[in-house]
N, C-alpha and C positions, 0 to 999 in steps of 0.2 A: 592555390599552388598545386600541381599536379605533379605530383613521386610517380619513380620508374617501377612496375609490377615488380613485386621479387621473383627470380625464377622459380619454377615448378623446382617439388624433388626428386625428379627424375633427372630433369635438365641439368641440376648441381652434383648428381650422381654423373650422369655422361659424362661432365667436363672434367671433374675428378679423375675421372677412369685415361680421360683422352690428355690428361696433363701429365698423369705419373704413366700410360702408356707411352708418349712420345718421351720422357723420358730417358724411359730403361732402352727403348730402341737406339736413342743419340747415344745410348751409353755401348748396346753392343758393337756400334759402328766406330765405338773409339775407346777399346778395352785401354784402362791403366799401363805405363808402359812397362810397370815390374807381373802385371800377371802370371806369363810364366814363371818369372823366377820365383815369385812366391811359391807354385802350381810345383813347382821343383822341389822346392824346400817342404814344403807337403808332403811329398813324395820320398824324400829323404828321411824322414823324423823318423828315431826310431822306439820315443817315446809315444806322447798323448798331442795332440793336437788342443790347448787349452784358448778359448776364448771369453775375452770378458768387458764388460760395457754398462755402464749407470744411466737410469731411465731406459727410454724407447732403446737405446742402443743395446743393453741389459736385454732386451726382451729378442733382439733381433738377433744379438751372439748364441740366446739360448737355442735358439729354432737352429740357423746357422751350425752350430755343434750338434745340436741333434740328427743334422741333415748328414754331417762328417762321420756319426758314431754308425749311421745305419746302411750306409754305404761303403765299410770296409774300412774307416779311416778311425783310428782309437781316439776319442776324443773327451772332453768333457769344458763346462761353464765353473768357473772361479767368480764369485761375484766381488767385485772391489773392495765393498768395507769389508765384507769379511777374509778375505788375501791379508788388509792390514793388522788383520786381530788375530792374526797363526795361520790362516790356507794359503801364505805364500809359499808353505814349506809342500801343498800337492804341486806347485810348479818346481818340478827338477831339471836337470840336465838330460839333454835328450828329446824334453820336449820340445813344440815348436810352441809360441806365443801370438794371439789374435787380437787383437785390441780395437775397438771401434769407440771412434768418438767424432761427434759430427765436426765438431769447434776444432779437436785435436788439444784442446787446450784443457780437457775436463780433469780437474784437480784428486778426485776419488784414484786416478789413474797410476800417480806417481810411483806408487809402492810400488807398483807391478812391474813399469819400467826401469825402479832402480836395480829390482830384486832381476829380472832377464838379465842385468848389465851385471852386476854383478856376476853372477855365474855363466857368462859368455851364452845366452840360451836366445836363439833366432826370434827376432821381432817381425812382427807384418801387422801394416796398421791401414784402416780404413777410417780415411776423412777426406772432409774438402777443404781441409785447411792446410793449402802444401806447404806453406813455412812455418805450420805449426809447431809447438814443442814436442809433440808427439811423430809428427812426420819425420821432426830432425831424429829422434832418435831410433826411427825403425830402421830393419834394413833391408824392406822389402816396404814400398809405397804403395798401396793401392787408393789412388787419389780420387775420390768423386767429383765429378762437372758441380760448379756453383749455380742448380738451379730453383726453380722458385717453389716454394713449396703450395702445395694443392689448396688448400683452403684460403679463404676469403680476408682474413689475414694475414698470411704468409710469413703464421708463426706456428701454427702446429705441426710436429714429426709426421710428414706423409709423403710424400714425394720420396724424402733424404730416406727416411727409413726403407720403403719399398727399392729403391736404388740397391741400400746398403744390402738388402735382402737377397734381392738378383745376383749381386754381383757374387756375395758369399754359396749361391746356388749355384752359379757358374764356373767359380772353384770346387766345390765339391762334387761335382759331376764331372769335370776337366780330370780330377786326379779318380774317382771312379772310375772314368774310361780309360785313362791312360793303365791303371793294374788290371784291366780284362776283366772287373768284376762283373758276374755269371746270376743267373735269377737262381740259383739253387743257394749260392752264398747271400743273396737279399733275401731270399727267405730264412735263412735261419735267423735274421734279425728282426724278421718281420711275423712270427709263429701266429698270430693270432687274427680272429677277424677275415674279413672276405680276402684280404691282399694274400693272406697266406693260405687260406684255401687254394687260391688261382696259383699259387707258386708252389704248391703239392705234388708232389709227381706220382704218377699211376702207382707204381711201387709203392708208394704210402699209404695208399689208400685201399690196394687191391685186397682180396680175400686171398688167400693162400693156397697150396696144392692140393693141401687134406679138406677142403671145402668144394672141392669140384665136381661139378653133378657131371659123369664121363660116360661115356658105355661104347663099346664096340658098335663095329657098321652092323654084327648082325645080331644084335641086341632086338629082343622081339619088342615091339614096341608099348603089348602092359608092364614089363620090366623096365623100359625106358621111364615110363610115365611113374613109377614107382620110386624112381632115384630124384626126380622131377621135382616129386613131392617132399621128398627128405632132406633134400641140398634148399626148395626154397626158395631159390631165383627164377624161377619162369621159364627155364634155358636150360640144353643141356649141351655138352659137347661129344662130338661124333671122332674118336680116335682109331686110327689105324699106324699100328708098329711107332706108339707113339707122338707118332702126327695128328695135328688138328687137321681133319678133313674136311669135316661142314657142324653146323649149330642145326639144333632145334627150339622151335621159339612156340611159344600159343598161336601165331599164325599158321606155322607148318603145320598142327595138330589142325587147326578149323579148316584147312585147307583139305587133307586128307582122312577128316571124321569118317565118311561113308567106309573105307577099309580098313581104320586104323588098326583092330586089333588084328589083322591078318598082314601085317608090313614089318619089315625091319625096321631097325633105327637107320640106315643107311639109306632106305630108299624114302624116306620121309627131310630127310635133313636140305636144309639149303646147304649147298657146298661152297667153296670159295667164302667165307665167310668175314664179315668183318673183324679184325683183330686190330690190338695194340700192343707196343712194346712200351715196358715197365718201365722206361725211363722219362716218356712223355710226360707233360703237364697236365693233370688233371682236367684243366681247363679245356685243352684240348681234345680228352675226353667227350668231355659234356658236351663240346661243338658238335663231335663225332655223332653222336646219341640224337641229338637235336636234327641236325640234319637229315639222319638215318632213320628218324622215327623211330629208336630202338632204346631198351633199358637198360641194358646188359653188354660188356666185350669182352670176350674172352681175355687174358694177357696172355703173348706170348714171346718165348726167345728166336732168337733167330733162324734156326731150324723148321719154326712153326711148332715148336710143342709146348703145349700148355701149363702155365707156372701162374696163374693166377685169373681170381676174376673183377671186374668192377662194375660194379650195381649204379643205376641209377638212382636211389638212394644212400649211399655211399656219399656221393657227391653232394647230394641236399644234406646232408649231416652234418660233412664237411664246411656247408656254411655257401657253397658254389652258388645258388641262386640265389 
């Protein structure tokens, strides 16, 4: 008797991948028909945004509310048994309420739906069970497609989950964009770690006024090379009435060795120099640098006068590379 090979695991990895891909795709081509008005009522709450769910769905509210908290939206996870044993009392008035449950029918759930009803507080429920007990009682539907779930049984949470996943990504980016949230407010929820180094702005990170290695255009150039050495950075800045004119960098210096102690700082400096203003992203920074082959930018205001500097180390400290 000759059995069929079992697939490689790669090939059981593909099909997985191309089951809950095809998917989430049917699903963006045929959002829930309450999406906005849920995306509405989001956008309305003038409380927390509380979501909560037992098993896989438990796990997918958590991320789902985490995705809401860091995106501008107040939110937080209520887990069910404990709602029935006194944290029904974190769900108030004001909040909005999230509930996933794949069946719609999951019993953990009750307390939560009597406690919303009772205090008139906005239901929005995610399942595929449109006449479920819980669908009856929301009053925002977000209904998933009845499809088949990924594995070789087509009983473990994989499919329904990644669904439930996307879709709750899909509202909290929907109500993200619609309040104009800004990468200077994602970072302050994001402080740590490479994401928030890249969401740094030059301001954050620059060295200040009193750190600036400066001299006149006719700053003789052992006196330039003397403030060089005290400030630090490798660079110095060339001011007139003020103005940033031009930098001096250790290639200006290699370049005009043969007369250096007989020059000015003025006739050494590269002029037109690259700068930045204080408000940029760090990140764009380091592009600058990288590009530029350079380690150091002046910051400046818009006049051109110098209010700060940023190091190419600065930036690796910061976590940037």
């Amino acid at each position: 008797m000759v059995t069929d090979p079992k697939p490689s695991l790669r090939d059981t990895g593909a099909r997985v991948l191309r089951t809950e891909g095809d998917a989430v795709r049917a699903l963006s081509e045929a959002l829930p028909d309450d999406f906005e008005t849920a995306a509405e009522a989001v956008l309305a709450t003038k409380g927390r945004v509380i979501l909560s769910g037992i098993g896989k769905s438990g796990h997918i509210a958590r991320k789902i509310s985490a995705t809401f908290a860091s995106t501008g939206t107040p939110s937080a996870f209520v887990h069910p048994a404990e709602a029935s044993h006194g944290d029904l009392g974190m769900i108030m008035p004001g909040d909005l309420v999230i509930l996933i449950s794949n069946s719609g029918e999951t019993a953990e759930l009750r307390d939560i739906v009597a406690h919303v009803a009772r205090f008139s507080i906005p239901l929005v429920a995610i399942s595929k069970g449109a006449d479920s007990t819980l669908m009856r009682a929301a009053d925002h539907r977000l209904l998933l497609p009845n499809v088949e779930e990924a594995c070789s049984l087509r009983m473990a949470p994989t499919t329904s989950t990644t669904l439930t996943l996307a879709l709750g990504d899909a509202l909290a980016v929907a109500v993200m964009e619609r309040r104009g949230f800004q990468p200077e407010q994602f970072r302050t929820f994001h402080p740590g770690g490479k994401l928030g180094a890249q969401l740094s702005t030059v301001a954050q990170l620059m060295h200040g006024a009193e750190a600036l290695p400066l001299v006149s255009a006719e700053t003789s150039m052992p006196e330039t090379l003397v403030v060089m050495s005290e400030k630090s950075f490798g660079i110095a800045g060339v001011i007139e009435g003020g103005v940033l004119t031009g930098v001096i960098s250790d290639g200006d210096l290699r370049r005009n060795i043969a007369h250096l102690s007989d020059r000015a700082a003025g006739q050494v400096a590269t002029h037109s120099p690259r700068v930045i203003a204080p408000e940029l992203l760090a990140a764009e920074a380091m592009a600058m640098m990288s590009e530029n082959k350079i380690t150091a930018l002046f910051v400046v205001d818009d006049a051109m006068r110098p209010i700060g500097l940023l190091h190419l180390h600065d930036l690796l400290r910061a976590g940037l590379a």
